[in-house]
C-alpha positions as CSV (number, residue, x, y, z in Angstrom):
1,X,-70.6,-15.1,-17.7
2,X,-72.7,-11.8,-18.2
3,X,-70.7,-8.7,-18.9
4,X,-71.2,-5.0,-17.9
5,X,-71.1,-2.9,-20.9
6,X,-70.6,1.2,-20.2
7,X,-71.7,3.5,-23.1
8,X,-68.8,6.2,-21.5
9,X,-69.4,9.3,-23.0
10,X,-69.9,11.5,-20.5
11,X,-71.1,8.8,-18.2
12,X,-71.1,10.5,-14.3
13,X,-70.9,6.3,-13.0
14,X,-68.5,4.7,-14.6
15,X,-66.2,4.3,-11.5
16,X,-69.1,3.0,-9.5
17,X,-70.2,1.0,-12.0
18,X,-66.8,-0.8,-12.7
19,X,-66.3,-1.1,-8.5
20,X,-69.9,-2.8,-8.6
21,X,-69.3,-5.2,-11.6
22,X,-66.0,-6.5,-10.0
23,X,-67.6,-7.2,-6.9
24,X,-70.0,-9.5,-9.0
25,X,-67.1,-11.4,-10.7
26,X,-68.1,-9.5,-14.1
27,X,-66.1,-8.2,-17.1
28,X,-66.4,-4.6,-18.0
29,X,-66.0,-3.1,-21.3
30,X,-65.8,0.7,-21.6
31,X,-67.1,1.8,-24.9
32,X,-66.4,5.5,-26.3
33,X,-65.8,8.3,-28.7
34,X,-62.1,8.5,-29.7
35,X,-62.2,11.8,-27.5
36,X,-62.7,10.1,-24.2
37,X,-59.4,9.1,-21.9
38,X,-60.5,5.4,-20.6
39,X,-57.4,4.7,-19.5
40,X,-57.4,5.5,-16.0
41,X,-60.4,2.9,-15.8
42,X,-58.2,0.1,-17.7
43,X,-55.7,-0.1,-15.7
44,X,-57.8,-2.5,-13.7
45,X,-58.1,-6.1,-14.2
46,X,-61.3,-7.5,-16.0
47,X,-61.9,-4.0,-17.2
48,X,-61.5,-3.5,-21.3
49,X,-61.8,-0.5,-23.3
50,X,-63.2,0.0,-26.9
51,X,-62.7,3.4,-28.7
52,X,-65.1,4.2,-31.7
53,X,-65.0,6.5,-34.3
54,X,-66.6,9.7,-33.5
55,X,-69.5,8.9,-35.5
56,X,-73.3,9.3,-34.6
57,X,-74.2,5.6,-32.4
58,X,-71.0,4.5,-33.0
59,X,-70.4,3.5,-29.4
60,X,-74.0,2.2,-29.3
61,X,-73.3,0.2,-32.5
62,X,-70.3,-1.2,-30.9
63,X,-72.0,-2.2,-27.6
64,X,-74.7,-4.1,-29.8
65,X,-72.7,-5.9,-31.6
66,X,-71.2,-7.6,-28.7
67,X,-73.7,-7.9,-26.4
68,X,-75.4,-11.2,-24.9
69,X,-78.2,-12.5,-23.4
70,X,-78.0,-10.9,-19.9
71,X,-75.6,-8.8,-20.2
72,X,-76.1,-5.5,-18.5
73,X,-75.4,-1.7,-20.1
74,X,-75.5,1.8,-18.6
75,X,-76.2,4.0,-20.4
76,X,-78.5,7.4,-20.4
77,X,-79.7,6.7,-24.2
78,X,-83.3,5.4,-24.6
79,X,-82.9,4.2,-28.1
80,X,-79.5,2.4,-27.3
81,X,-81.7,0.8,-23.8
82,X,-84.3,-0.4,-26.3
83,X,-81.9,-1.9,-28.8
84,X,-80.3,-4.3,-25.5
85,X,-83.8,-4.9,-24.5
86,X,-84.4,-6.2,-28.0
87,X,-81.3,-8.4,-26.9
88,X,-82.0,-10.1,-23.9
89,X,-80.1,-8.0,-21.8
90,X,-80.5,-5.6,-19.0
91,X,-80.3,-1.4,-18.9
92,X,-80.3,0.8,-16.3
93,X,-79.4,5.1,-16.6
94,X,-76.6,6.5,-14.9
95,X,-79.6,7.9,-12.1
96,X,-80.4,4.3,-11.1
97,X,-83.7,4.5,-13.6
98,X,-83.8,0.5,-14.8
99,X,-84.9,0.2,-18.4
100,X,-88.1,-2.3,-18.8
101,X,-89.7,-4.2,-21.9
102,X,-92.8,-3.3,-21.5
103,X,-92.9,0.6,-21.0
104,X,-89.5,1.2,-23.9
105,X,-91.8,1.8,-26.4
106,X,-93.7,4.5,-24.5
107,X,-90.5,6.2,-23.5
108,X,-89.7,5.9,-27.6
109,X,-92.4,7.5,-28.4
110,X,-91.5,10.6,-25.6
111,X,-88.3,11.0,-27.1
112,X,-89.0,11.2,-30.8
113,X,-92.1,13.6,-29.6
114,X,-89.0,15.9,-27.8
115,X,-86.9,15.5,-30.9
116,X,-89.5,16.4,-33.0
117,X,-90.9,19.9,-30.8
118,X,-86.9,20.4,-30.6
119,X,-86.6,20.4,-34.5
120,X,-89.3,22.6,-34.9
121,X,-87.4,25.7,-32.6
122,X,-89.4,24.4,-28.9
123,X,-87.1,23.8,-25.5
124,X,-87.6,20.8,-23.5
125,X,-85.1,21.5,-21.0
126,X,-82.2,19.8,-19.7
127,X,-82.1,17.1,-17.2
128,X,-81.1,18.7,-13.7
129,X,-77.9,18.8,-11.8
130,X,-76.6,15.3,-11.0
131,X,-76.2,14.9,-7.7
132,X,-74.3,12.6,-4.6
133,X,-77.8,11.1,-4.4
134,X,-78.2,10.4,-8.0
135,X,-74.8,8.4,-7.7
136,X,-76.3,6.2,-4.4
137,X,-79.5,5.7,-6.1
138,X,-77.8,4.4,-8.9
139,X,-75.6,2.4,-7.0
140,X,-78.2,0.5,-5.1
141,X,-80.7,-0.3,-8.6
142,X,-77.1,-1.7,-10.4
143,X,-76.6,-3.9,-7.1
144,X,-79.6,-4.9,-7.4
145,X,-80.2,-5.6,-11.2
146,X,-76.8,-7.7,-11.3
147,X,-78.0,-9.5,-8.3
148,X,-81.1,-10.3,-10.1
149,X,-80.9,-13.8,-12.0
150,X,-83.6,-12.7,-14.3
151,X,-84.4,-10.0,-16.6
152,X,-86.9,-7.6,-15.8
């Protein structure tokens, strides 16, 4: 049975996400910093929480290391996306955005560009507001990706 990992710090979906997964007969594990409160999502059945050190990609590290061939992870992290790729399993961003094979590397490449112009003193901006629609959209591309027997 695939499982619905949630990289939880500061995810805006997790609610949705867990409402979604249950409706899909799927295990959920919660994965954060020791500074996030997950227990007002594990009070639920089928729902499990894993606290991680407060170190850089520890909660991607942890999510890793017990993912399997499609499983599914939110998560707004590019690098952590292309590592469950890697995997055999499915991404999608807490907008909806599904992660694919074949255009990770490309997006790789955008974020160490904006890492690097950020480094050097330049601004790339923030991503807007999150909004009701954000939470639909993402709603509707995690009902669909779960629904999905294949990876994309």
């Amino acid at each position: 049975m695939s499982t619905l990992f949630i990289d939880a710090d500061a995810c805006p979906v997790t609610r949705e996400a867990i409402s979604i997964a249950r409706a899909h007969g799927m295990p959920v594990v919660l994965v954060a910093n020791g500074t996030q409160n997950l227990e007002r999502h594990t009070m639920r059945n089928g729902v499990e929480a894993v606290q991680v050190s407060g170190g850089r990609d520890a909660a991607d590290f942890a999510i890793i290391e017990r993912l399997q061939p499609d499983d599914a992870v939110v998560t707004q992290d590019t690098g952590l996306a292309a590592m469950v790729l890697g995997r055999g399993a499915r991404a999608i961003g807490p907008r909806g955005r599904i992660f694919h094979l074949a255009t990770i590397d490309a997006e790789m490449e955008v974020r160490h560009a904006e890492q690097k112009l950020r480094r050097s003193g330049g601004r790339t901006g923030g991503p807007p507001r999150f909004t009701e629609e954000d939470r639909e959209h993402f709603a509707e591309q995690l009902e669909w990706l779960l629904s999905r027997p294949e990876r994309s």
